[in-house]
C-alpha positions in Angstrom: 7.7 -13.4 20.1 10.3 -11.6 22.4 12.6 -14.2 22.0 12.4 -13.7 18.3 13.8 -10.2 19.1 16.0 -10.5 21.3 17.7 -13.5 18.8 17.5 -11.3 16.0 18.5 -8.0 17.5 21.5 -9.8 19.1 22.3 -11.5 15.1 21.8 -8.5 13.7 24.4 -6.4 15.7 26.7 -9.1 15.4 26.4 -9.8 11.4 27.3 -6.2 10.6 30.2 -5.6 13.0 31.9 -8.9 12.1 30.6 -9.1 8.7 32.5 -4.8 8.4 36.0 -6.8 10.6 35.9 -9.2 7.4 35.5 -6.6 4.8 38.5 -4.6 6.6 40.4 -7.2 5.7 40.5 -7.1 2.2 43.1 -4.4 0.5 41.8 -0.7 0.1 41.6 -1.1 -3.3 39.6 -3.8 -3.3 37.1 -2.1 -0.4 37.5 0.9 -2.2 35.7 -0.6 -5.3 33.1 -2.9 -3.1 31.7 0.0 -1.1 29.9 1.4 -4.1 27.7 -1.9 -4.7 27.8 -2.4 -0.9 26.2 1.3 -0.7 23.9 0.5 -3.6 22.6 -2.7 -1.9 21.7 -0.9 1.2 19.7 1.3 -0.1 17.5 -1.3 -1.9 16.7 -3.1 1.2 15.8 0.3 2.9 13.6 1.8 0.9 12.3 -1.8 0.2 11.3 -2.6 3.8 10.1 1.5 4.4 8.2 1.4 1.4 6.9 -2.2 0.8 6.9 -3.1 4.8 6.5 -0.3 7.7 4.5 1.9 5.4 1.9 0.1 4.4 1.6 -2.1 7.8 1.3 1.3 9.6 -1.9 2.4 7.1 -3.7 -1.4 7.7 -3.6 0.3 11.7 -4.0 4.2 11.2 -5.4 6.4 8.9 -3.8 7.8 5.9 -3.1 11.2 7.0 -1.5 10.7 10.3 0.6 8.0 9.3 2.3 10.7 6.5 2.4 13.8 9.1 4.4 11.0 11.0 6.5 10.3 8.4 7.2 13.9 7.7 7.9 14.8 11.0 10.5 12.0 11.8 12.6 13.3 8.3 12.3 16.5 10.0 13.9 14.9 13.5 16.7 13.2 11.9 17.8 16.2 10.0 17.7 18.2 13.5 19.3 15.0 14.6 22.0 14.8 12.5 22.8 18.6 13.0 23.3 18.4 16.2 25.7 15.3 15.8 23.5 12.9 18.5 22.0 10.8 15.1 25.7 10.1 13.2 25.2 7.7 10.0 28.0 9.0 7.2 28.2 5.3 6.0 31.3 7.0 3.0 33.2 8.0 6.2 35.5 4.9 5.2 37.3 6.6 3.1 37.0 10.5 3.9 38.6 13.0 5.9 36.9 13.0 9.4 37.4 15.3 12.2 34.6 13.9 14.0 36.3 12.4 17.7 36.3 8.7 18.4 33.8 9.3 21.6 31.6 11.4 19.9 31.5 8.2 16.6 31.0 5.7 19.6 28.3 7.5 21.7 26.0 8.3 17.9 26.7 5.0 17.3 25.1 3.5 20.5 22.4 6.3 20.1 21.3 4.7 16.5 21.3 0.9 17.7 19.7 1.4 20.4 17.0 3.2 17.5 17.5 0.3 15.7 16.4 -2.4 18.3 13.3 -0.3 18.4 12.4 -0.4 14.7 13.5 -4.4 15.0 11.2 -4.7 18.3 8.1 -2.8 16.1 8.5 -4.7 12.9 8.3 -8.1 14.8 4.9 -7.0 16.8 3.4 -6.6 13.0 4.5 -9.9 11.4 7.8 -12.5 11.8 7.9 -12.0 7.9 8.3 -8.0 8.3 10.8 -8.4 11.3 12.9 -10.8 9.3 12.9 -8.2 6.3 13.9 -5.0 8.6 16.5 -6.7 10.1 18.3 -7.5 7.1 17.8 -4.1 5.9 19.2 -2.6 9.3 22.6 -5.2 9.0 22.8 -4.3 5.1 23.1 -0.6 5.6 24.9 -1.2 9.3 27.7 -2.9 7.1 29.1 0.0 6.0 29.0 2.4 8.6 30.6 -0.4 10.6 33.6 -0.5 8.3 34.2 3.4 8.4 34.7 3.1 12.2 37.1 0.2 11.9 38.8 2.9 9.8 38.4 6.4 11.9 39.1 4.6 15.5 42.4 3.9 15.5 42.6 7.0 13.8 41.4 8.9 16.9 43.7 7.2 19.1 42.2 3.5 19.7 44.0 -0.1 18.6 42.0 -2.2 16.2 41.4 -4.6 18.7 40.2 -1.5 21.4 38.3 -0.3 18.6 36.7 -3.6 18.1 36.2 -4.3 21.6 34.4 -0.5 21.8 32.4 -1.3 18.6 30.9 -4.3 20.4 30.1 -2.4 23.7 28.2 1.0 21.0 26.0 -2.2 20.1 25.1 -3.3 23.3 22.1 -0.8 23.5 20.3 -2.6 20.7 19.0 -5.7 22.5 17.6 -3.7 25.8 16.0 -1.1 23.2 14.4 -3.7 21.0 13.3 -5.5 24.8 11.9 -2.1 26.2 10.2 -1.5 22.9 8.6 -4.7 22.1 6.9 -4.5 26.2 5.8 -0.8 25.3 4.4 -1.3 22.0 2.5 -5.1 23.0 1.0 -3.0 25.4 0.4 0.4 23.8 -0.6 -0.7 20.5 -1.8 2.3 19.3 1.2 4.0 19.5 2.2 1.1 17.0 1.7 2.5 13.7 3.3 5.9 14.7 6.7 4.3 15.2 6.2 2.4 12.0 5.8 5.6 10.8 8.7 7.0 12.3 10.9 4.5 11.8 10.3 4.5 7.6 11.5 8.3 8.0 14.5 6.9 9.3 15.1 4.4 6.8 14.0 6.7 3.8 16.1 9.6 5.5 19.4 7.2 5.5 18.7 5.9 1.7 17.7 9.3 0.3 19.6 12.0 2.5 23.0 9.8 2.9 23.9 6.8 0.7 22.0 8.2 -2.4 24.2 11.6 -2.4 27.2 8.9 -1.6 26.7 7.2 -4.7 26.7 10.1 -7.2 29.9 10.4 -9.4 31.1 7.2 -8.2 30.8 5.9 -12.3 28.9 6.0 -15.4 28.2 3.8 -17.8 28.4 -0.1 -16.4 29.4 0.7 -12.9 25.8 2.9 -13.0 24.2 0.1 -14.2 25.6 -2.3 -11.9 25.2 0.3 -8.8 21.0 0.4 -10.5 20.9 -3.3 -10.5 21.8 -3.9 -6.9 19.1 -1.4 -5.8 16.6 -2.8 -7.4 18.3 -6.3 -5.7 17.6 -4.8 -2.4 14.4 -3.9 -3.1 13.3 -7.5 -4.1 15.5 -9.0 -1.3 12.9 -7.3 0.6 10.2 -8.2 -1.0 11.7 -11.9 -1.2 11.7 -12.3 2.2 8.3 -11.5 2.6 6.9 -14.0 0.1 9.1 -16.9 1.3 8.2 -16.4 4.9 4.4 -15.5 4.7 4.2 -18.8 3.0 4.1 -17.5 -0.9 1.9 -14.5 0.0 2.8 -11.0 -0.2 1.4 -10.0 3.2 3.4 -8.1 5.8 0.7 -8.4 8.9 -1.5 -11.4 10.3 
């Protein structure tokens, strides 16, 4: 099983900085218009794999009550987080005024892949059908945060290719986190549930606190609709992936 995470982990980091150098590509107008439905999209799969995945895997192994004061209390750490600039996710940063140094983007992002390998690492110790889902919900909402740095960088002083190159090295963290974490949890299981726990907060604190707000005002009418429609196509991504790989049942654990 820890070669399934280190393979995914290591896909995963790849997928979303190559899969943002490919978007950066394209014209601004063109970005400018995809970031809404690539925003929209993220936030399906994350709510989808808190919310149909880490949630209820963590209540098959804890109570009821614990599980939610964990939940609570991570929302409460990534807010403290986020003030204090270590836990950095503005994925509309792309195309805002940023103040924010280069070293200081570089060192949060290493600090939330290294948080991601860990949520990879604990999804994977619950089922290969849950791991598959969280992964693809950590490299649809990495996309975009990938493609604001491709932005900012240079702006801060760094060549596209340095910038790149430094992108690469911030995502190094995630495959030693998701290694450390999968030996900790296989051997401190009941810690399990609680990171689960915590690592939904993160997710639900990402859709609800950052790429919800992003999406308001961005249209009405169709482009609401459309923005609606690829939410709800995260969501059954998710739920997708758990049906194909668990052999046609919807079961997140073994």
């Amino acid at each position: 099983m820890i070669y399934w995470v280190i393979v995914f982990s290591s896909l995963g980091s790849i997928a979303a900085i190559s899969g943002a150098f490919l978007i950066l590509k394209l014209t601004g107008i063109v970005r400018l218009a995809f970031l809404p439905q690539l925003l929209s999209y993220a936030t399906g799969t994350l709510l989808g794999a808190a919310f149909l995945g880490m949630i209820p895997s963590a209540l098959v192994k804890e109570a009821a009550a614990p599980v939610s004061a964990a939940i609570l209390l991570g929302i409460v750490i990534f807010f403290a987080l986020e003030k204090l600039l270590i836990w950095r996710h503005s994925h509309d940063r792309a195309f805002a005024s940023h103040e924010r140094a280069g070293t200081l983007i570089l060192v949060g992002d290493a600090v939330h892949n290294a948080a991601d390998g860990l949520v990879i690492a604990s999804a994977f110790l619950v089922s290969v059908p849950l791991g598959v889902a969280v992964l693809l919900a950590v490299i649809a909402h990495e996309l975009p945060q990938e493609l604001g740095d491709f932005v900012i960088l240079p702006d801060a002083g760094l060549a596209p290719p340095r910038a790149f190159a430094f992108n690469m090295l911030s995502a190094l963290p995630t495959i030693p986190a998701a290694v450390l974490g999968f030996c900790w949890l296989e051997t401190a299981q009941a810690a399990l549930p609680f990171v689960l726990a915590l690592s939904s907060a993160s997710f639900i604190y990402i859709a609800i606190g950052d790429l919800i707000p992003s999406l308001q005002g961005r249209g009405n009418g169709k482009a609401a609709i459309v923005q609606l429609a690829l939410l709800l196509s995260g969501i059954a991504t998710i739920a997708g992936v758990q049906f194909l790989t668990s052999g046609g049942k919807f079961q997140w654990s073994y």
